[in-house]
N, C-alpha and C positions, 0 to 999 in steps of 0.2 A: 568412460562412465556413461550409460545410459541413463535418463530423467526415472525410467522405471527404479532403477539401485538407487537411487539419491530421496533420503528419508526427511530432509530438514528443507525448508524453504525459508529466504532473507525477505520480508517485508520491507520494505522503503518506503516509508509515509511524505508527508511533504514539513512536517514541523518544523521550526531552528532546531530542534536536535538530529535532523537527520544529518547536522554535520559530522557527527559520532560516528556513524558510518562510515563518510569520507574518510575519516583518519585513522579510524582501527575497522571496522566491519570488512574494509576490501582488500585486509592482508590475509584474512580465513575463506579459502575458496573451498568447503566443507557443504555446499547446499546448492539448490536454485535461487537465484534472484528473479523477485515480483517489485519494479516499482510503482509508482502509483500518479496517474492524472499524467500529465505532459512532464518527463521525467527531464529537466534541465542542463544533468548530470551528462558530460558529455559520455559517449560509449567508444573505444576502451577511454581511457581505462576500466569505468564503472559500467562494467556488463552485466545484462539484464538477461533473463529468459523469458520475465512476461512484464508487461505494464498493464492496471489496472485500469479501465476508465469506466466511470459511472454515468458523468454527469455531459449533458447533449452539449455544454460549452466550452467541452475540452477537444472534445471531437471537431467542434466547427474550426477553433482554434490552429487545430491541424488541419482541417483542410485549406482554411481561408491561407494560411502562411504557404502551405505547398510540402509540412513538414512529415516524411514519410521516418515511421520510426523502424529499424531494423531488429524487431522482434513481435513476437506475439502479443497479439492482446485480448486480455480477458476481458468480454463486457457483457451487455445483456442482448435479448435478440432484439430489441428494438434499434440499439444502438450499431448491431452488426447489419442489418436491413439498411441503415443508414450508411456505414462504410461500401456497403456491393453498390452500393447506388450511385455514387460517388467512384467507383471504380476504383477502389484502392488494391495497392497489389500486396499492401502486409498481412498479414494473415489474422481475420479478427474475428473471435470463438464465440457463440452465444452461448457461453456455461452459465451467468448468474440466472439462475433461476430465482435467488431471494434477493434483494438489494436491502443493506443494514445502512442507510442513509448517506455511507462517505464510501470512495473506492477501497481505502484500508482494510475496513472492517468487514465489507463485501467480500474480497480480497483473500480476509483470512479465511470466513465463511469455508468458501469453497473449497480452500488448497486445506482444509480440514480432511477430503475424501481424497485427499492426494499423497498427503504428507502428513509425519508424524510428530513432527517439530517445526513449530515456526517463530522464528525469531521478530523480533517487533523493533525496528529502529523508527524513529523519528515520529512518532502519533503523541506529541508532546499535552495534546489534552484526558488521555489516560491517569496521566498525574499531576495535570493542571487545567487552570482554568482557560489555556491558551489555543487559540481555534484558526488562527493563520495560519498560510499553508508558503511554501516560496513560488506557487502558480500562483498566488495573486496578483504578481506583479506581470502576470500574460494575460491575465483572464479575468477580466473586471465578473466581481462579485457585487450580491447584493450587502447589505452591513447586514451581519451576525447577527441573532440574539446574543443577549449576555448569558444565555442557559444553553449553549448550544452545546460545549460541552459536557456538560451534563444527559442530556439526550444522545451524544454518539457514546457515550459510558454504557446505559442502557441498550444500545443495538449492542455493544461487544459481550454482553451477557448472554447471546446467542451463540457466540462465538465460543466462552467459556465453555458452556455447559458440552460442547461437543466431547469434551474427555480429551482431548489430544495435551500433548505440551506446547506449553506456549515460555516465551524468553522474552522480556519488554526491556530494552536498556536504556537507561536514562542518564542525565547527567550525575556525576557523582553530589552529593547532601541532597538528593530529592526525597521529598517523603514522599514515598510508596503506599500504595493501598491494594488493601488482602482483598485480592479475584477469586481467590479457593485456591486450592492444593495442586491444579495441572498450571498454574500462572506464575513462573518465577521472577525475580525483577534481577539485573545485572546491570554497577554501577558503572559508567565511564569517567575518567577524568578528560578534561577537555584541551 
C-alpha cells in the first residue's frame, strides 16, 4: 500500500479519550496514523505515519530530553527552521501554512488536501468542556482559560467547512453536537 492509495487518516489527539484508540482504533489498520504533540504511545505497537507539532514547547521538549521520534513530522516552517538548526535527523515538513491554535485541528486542516476521511480520536473538548492533554504531564503549560474549549470549537469550523468526511468517536452516553452533514460521531464503549 502506497500513502498515495490510502484515502482515510487516524488523528490521535492527546484527550482521556484517546484511550479509545488504544483499545479499538489499533485493531483497524485501514488508514494513515497522525498523532499529535509528543506522542507517549510507545511505537509498535502504536504506529504512527505523522506526529503533529505546533507548539515551540513540544519541540524543545524533544530536543532538551534527546527524544528522536521515528516518523514524520508535520509542523510549521518556523518550527522546521528550528528542528535543521538543531540538526535533527527525523524528517520535519513545513506544510502548516495555517495554524487553527492546537496541533489537532492544525493537523486535520491540512491532511483535508491529503485525505478523504479523517477519523478523530481523542480531541475530548469537541464535546466537552475538557482541554487537558496527556503531554501535560512532560510539558508544563500555562493554566487554561475556562473558555478554551470553546475557542479550539471555533478554529475546527475551518476544518468543517472544508467538505471532506470527518469520524469524531467518543465515549459511549456523550452528547454530541451537530458540526453539519460531512461530521459523523461514533460511540465507544470503554
Amino acid at each position: 500500500m502506497t500513502y498515495q492509495s490510502v484515502t482515510k487518516l487516524k488523528l490521535i489527539g492527546n484527550g482521556p479519550s484517546r484511550d479509545l484508540y488504544r483499545h479499538i482504533g489499533t485493531q483497524y489498520h485501514d488508514g494513515a496514523v497522525c498523532m499529535c504533540n509528543y506522542p507517549d504511545l510507545p511505537n509498535p505497537p502504536f504506529w504512527r505515519d505523522y506526529v503533529s507539532i505546533v507548539d515551540r514547547r513540544c519541540m524543545d521538549y524533544l530536543n532538551q530530553h534527546k527524544i528522536e521520534l521515528l516518523t514524520t513530522i508535520w509542523t510549521t516552517p518556523e518550527l522546521t527552521a528550528l528542528a535543521d538548526k538543531w540538526g535533527w535527523h527525523t524528517p520535519v515538513l513545513p506544510v502548516y501554512k495555517t495554524k487553527l491554535m492546537n496541533s489537532a485541528a492544525t493537523a486535520a486542516y491540512y491532511a483535508t488536501t491529503l485525505y478523504d476521511t479523517i477519523e478523530i480520536w481523542g480531541c475530548d473538548s469537541l464535546w466537552s468542556t475538557i482541554t487537558e492533554s496527556k503531554v501535560d504531564k512532560y510539558i508544563q503549560r500555562h493554566q487554561r482559560p475556562n473558555n478554551l474549549h470553546t475557542r479550539w470549537r471555533d478554529n475546527w469550523q475551518t476544518v468543517w467547512k472544508t467538505g471532506k468526511k470527518f469520524i469524531i468517536y467518543c465515549p459511549e452516553g456523550t452528547e454530541t453536537i451537530d458540526y453539519g452533514a460531512t461530521v459523523e460521531w461514533r460511540t465507544v464503549k470503554r
